[in-house]
Structures are given as structure tokens and as C-alpha cells.
LOMI-399230 format. One record per residue (C-alpha): z, x, y negated; residue number from 1. Coordinates in steps of 0.2 Angstrom, whole numbers, plus 5000, padded with zeros to 4 digits. Last residue first. Example, Ala and Ser with C-alpha at 12.3 -4.5 7.8 and 13.67 -1.06 7.14 Angstrom:
{zz = 5036&xx = 5068&yy = 5005&pos = 2}
{zz = 5039&xx = 5062&yy = 5022&pos = 1}
This chain:
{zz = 4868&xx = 4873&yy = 4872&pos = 233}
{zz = 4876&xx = 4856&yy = 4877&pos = 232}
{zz = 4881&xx = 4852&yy = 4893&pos = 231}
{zz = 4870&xx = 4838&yy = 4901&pos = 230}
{zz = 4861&xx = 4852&yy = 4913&pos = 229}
{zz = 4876&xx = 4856&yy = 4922&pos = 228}
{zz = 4873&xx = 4847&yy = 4938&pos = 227}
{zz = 4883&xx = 4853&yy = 4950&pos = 226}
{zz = 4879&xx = 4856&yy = 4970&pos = 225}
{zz = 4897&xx = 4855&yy = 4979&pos = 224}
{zz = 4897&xx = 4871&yy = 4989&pos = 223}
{zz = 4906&xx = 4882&yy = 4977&pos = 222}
{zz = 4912&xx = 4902&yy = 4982&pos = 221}
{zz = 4893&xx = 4909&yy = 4979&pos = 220}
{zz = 4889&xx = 4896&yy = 4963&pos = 219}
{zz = 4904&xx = 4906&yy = 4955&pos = 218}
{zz = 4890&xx = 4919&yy = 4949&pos = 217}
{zz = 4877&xx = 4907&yy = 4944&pos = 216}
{zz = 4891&xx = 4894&yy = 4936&pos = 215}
{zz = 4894&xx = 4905&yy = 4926&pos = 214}
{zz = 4879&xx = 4911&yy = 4918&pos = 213}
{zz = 4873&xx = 4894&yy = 4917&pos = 212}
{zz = 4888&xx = 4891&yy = 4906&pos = 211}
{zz = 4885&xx = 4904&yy = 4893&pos = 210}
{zz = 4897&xx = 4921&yy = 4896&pos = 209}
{zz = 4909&xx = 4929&yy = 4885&pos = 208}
{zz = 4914&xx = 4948&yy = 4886&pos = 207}
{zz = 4929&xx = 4951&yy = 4876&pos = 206}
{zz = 4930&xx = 4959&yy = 4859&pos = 205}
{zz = 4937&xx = 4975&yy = 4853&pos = 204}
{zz = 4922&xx = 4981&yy = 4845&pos = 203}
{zz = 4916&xx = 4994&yy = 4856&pos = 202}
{zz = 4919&xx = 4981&yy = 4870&pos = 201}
{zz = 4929&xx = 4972&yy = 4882&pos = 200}
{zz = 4926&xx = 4968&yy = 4900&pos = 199}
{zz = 4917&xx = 4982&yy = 4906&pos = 198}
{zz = 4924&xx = 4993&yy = 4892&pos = 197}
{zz = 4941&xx = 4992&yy = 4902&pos = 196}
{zz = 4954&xx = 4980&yy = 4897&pos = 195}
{zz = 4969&xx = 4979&yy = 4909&pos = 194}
{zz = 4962&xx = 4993&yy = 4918&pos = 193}
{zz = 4967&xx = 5006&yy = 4904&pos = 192}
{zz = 4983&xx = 5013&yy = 4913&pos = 191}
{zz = 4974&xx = 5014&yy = 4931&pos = 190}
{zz = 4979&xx = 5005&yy = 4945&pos = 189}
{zz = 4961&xx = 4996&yy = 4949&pos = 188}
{zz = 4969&xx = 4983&yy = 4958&pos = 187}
{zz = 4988&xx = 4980&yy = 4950&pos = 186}
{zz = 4982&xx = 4985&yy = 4933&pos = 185}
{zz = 4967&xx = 4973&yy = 4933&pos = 184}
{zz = 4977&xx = 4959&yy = 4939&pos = 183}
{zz = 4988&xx = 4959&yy = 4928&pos = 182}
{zz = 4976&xx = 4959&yy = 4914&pos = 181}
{zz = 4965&xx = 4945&yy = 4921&pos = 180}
{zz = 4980&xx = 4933&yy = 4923&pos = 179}
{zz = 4985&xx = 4936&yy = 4905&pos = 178}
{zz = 4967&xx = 4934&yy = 4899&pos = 177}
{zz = 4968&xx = 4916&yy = 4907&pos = 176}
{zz = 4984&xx = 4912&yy = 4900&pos = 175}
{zz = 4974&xx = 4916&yy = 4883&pos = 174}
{zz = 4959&xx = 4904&yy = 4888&pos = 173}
{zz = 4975&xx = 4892&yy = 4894&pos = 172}
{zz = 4979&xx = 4890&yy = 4875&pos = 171}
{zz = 4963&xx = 4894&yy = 4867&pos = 170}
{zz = 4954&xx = 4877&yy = 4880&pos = 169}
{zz = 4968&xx = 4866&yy = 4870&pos = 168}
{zz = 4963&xx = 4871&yy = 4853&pos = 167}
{zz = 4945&xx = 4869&yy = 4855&pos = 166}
{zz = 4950&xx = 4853&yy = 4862&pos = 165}
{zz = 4959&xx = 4847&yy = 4847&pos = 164}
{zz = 4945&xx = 4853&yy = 4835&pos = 163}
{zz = 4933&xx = 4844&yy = 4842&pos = 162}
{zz = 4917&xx = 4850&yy = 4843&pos = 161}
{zz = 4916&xx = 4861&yy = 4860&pos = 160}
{zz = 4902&xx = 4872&yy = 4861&pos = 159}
{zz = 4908&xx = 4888&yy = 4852&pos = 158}
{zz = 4922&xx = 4888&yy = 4864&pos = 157}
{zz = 4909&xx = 4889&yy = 4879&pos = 156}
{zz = 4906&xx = 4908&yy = 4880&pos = 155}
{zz = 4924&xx = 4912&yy = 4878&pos = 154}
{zz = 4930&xx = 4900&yy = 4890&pos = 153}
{zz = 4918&xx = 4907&yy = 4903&pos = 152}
{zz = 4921&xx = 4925&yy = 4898&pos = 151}
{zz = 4939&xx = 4921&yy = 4902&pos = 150}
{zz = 4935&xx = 4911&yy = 4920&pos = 149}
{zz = 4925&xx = 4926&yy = 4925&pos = 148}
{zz = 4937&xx = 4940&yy = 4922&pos = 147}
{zz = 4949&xx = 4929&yy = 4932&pos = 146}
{zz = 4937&xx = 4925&yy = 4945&pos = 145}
{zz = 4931&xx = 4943&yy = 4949&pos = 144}
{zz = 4950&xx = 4952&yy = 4948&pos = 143}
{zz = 4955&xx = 4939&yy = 4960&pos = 142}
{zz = 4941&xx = 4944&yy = 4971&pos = 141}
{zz = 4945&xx = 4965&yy = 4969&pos = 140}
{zz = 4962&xx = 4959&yy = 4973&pos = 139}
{zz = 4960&xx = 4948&yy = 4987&pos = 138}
{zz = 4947&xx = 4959&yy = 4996&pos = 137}
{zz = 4956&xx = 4974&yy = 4993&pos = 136}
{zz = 4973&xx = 4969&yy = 4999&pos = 135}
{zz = 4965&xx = 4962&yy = 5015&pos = 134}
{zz = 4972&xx = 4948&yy = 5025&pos = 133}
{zz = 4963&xx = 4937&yy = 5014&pos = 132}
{zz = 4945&xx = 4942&yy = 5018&pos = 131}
{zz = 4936&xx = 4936&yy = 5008&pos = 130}
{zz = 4914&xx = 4930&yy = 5012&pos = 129}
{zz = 4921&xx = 4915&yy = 5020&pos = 128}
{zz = 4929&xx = 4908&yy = 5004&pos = 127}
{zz = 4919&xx = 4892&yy = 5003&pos = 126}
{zz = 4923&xx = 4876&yy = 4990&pos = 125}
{zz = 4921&xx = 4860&yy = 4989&pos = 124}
{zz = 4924&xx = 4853&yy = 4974&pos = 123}
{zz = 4936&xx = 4836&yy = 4968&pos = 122}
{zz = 4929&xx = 4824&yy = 4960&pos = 121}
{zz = 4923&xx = 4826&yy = 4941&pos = 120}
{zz = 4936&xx = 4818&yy = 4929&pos = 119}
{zz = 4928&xx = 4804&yy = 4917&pos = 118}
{zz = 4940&xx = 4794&yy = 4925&pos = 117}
{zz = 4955&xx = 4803&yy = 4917&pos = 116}
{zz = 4948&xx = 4818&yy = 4908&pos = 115}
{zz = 4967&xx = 4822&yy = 4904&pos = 114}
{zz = 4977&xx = 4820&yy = 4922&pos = 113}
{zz = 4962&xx = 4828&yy = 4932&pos = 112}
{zz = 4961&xx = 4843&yy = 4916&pos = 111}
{zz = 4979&xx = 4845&yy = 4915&pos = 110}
{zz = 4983&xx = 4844&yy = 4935&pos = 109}
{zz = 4969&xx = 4861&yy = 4937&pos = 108}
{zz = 4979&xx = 4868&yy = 4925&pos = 107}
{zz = 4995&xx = 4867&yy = 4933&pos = 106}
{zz = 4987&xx = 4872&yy = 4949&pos = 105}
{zz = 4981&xx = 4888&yy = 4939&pos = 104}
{zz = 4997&xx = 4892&yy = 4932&pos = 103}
{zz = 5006&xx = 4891&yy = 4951&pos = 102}
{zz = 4992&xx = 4901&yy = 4960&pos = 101}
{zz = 4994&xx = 4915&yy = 4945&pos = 100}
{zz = 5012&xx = 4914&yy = 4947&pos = 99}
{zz = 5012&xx = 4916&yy = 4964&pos = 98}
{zz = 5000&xx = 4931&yy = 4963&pos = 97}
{zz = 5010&xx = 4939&yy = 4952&pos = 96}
{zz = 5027&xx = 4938&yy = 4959&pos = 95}
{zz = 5019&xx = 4942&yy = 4977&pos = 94}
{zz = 5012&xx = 4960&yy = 4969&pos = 93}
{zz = 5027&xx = 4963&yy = 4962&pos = 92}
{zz = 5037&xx = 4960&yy = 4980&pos = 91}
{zz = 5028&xx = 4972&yy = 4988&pos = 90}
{zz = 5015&xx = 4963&yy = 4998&pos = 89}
{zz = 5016&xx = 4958&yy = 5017&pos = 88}
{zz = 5015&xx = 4942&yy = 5018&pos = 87}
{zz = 5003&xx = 4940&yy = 5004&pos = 86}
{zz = 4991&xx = 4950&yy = 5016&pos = 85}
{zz = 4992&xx = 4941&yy = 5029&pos = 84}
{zz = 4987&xx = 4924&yy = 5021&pos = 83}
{zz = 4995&xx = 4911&yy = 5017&pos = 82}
{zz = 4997&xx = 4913&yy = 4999&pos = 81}
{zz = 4978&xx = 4918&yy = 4995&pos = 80}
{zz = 4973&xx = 4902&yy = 5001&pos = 79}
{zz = 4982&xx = 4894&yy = 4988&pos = 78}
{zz = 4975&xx = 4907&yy = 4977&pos = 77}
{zz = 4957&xx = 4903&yy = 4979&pos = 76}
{zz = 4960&xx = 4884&yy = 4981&pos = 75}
{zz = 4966&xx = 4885&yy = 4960&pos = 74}
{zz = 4955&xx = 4898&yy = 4954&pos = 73}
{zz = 4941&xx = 4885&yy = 4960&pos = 72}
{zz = 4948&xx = 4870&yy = 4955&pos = 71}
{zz = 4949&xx = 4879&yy = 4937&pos = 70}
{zz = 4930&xx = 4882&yy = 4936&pos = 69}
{zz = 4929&xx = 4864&yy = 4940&pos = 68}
{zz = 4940&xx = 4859&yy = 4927&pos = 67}
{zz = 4931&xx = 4870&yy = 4912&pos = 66}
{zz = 4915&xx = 4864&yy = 4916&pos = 65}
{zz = 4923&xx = 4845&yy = 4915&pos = 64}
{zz = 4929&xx = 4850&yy = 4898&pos = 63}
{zz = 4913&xx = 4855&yy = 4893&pos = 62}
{zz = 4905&xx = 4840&yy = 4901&pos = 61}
{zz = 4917&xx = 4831&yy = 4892&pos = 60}
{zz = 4915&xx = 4838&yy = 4875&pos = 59}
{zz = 4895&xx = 4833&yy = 4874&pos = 58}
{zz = 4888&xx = 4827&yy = 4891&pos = 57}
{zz = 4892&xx = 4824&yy = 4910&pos = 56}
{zz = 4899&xx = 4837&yy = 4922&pos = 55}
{zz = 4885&xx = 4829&yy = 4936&pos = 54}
{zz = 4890&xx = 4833&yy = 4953&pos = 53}
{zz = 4879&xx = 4832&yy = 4968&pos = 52}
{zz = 4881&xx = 4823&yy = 4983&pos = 51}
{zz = 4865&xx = 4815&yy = 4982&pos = 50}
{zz = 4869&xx = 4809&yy = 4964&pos = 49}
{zz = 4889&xx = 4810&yy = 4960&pos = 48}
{zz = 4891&xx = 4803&yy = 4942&pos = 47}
{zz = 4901&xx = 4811&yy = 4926&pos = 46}
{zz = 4902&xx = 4801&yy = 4911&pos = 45}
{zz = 4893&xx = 4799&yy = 4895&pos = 44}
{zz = 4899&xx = 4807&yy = 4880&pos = 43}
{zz = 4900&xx = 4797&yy = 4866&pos = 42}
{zz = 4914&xx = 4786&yy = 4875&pos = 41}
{zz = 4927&xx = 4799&yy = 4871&pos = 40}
{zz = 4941&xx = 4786&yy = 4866&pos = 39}
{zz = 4955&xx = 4792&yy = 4873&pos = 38}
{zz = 4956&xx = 4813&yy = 4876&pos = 37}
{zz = 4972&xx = 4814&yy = 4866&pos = 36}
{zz = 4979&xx = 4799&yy = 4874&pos = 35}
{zz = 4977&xx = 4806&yy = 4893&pos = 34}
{zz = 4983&xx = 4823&yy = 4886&pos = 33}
{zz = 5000&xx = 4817&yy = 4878&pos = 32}
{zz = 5006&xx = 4813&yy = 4897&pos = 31}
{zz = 4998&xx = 4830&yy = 4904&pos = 30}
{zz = 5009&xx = 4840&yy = 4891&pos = 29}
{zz = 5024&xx = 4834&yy = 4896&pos = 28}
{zz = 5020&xx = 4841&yy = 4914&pos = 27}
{zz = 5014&xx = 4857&yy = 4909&pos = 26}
{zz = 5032&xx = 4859&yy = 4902&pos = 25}
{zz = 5041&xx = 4856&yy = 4916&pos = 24}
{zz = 5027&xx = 4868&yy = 4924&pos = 23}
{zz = 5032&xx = 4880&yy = 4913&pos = 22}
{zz = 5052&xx = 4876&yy = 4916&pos = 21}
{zz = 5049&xx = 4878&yy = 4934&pos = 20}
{zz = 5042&xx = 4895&yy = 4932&pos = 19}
{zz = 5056&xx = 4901&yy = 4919&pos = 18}
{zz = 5069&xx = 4895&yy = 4932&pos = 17}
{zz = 5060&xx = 4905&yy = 4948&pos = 16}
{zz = 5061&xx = 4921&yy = 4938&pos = 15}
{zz = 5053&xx = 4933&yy = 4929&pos = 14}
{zz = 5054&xx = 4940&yy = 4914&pos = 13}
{zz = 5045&xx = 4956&yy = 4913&pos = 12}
{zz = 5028&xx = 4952&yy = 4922&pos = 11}
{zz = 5016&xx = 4957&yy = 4910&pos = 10}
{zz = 5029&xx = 4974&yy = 4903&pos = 9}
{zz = 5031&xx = 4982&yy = 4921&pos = 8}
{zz = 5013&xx = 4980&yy = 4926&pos = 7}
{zz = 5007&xx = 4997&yy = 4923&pos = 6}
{zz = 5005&xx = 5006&yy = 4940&pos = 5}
{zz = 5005&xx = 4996&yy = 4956&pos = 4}
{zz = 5010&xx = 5008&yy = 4971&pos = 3}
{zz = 4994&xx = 5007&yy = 4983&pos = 2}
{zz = 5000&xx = 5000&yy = 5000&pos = 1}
């Protein structure tokens, strides 16, 4: 087992209470998030069409983009959990990950609890290409998704009009980074993993990526065809 290096100060703080008082939270905030989203008729809802998933229009289809991305963070990292090699991590490593798969479960109940019936249904999704008995594979994943899903925000924020949304998707957008930092300095163990010139560049910005982008390189893990050609460009 390779000795994580450089995580001290992201997961400083933590403790069973703080996580149940962050998904407390989570939880208040789903029941202002079912009024907040009211009255988004404009955009037209998703629909199922031989078996594929359309995200819908406008706002909704961004926020329905946003969902789908998190349904797959979310399955990833509860699969992560019963696998071998979560059994056997150092005790940082297993702190991480099960805050990780905690944060994006709570993000996957926002989006269901806010779209409402505009929500899209839930995605299948295939992991056979991980091995989740392997160190490697999990990390090097993880490290994959969670770079992916912060170039995904950062690419759709300047999509979203209303200002309440926009908001919303900086909030977990900056969780997201979190998750992408640690991750980083646990796999690639090196003091400047967090935010290599891969990820961020000359001018101290992050990569963002449009939705087709995305969708093309998370098409591998999703089995669900989707329908992304309402989102706005």
C-alpha cells in the first residue's frame, strides 16, 4: 500500500457527527429545493423514447445533466465500498472514499427531490471495465470522474439562466473540486497532484468541458442511451 502523502489538511475534521450533520443539512435543503425549482414549465420535460433518456430543455435539461452525472459518482462509490479493496485500505483512504460516496448520494437525493417530475429516471450504469479489488483501478477511476464532473459544471455554468441555479450547481461544483483534490494526492501522491497543469492552467483556471464532451467520455460507464440534444449551447 502506497503511503498517502498530502491529505492531512482536506480531511482534517473528521468524524462520524460532522458527516451526519452534512447530510442533516442536505436534508433541509432538499425541502426548499422542490419550491425553488416550482414553476419551470418553460422548459419541457424529460421523456423516455425507445429506452432512451431525453434531459429535456433550458435550465432543466442542465440540471437534469448535472443529476445523471451525479447518479454516476453516486453507484461508482457504492460499489467502491464493498469491494476488496476498501476492506483493506488504511484507514485515510476509507475516510475519504466514504465521504465521497456519502456527498455524492446526498447530491444525487437534491437533484431527484428538486427536479421533481421533471427528474430523469434512474441510469444504468456498467463498471466491468474496474476492477474494485484493485487500489489502482479505483483510484485512477475516481480520480477520472471527479475531474470530469468539475470540468462538467464548469463548462455548463455559463448555460444555466437563473441565477438561483447557478448558485446551487457553485456550491456542489466546489464540493466537487474537494473530492478531485483528495483524490489526486491520495493516487498520484505527489505534493502538486491536487492541481496539476492537466487540470488547471497557466492562468490558474480549471479545465471545463461542453456537455457533449462529457457525456462522450462517461458514455463508457452509462448504458442508458441520453438524449442531450435539447440542452442549450
Amino acid at each position: 500500500m502506497k503511503t498517502p502523502t498530502s491529505t492531512s489538511r482536506v480531511v482534517a475534521d473528521r468524524d462520524p457527527q460532522g458527516r451526519r450533520r452534512f447530510l442533516r443539512t442536505s436534508g433541509m435543503t432538499l425541502a426548499a429545493a422542490g419550491l425553488f425549482l416550482a414553476g419551470c414549465a418553460d422548459d419541457d420535460d424529460p421523456i423516455m423514447m425507445n429506452e432512451t433518456v431525453n434531459l429535456g430543455s433550458g435550465d432543466i435539461g442542465i440540471l437534469n445533466y448535472a443529476y445523471a452525472l451525479e447518479q454516476l459518482e453516486a453507484a461508482f462509490y457504492a460499489q467502491v465500498l464493498q469491494g476488496d479493496y476498501y476492506a483493506s485500505a488504511d484507514n485515510e483512504e476509507k475516510d475519504i472514499l466514504a465521504d465521497l460516496e456519502a456527498h455524492e448520494r446526498a447530491h444525487v437525493d437534491f437533484f431527484r427531490a428538486a427536479l421533481g417530475s421533471s427528474a430523469i429516471p434512474g441510469l444504468e450504469v456498467d463498471f466491468s471495465s474496474i476492477d474494485f479489488n484493485s487500489r489502482s483501478s479505483v483510484l485512477g477511476t475516481a480520480q477520472v470522474f471527479e475531474d470530469l464532473g468539475v470540468s462538467a459544471y464548469n463548462g455548463a455554468g455559463r448555460l444555466i439562466m437563473n441565477p438561483d441555479y447557478l448558485v446551487v450547481a457553485g456550491k456542489i461544483v466546489s464540493v466537487e473540486a474537494r473530492h478531485a483534490a483528495a483524490i489526486r494526492s491520495i493516487n498520484i501522491g505527489t505534493p502538486t497532484a491536487f492541481a496539476n497543469s492537466d487540470v488547471v492552467d497557466s492562468n490558474g483556471l480549471d479545465v471545463a468541458r461542453t456537455p457533449s464532451q462529457v457525456l462522450s467520455m462517461a458514455g463508457s460507464f452509462i448504458l442508458t442511451p441520453i438524449d442531450a440534444s435539447g440542452l442549450p449551447q
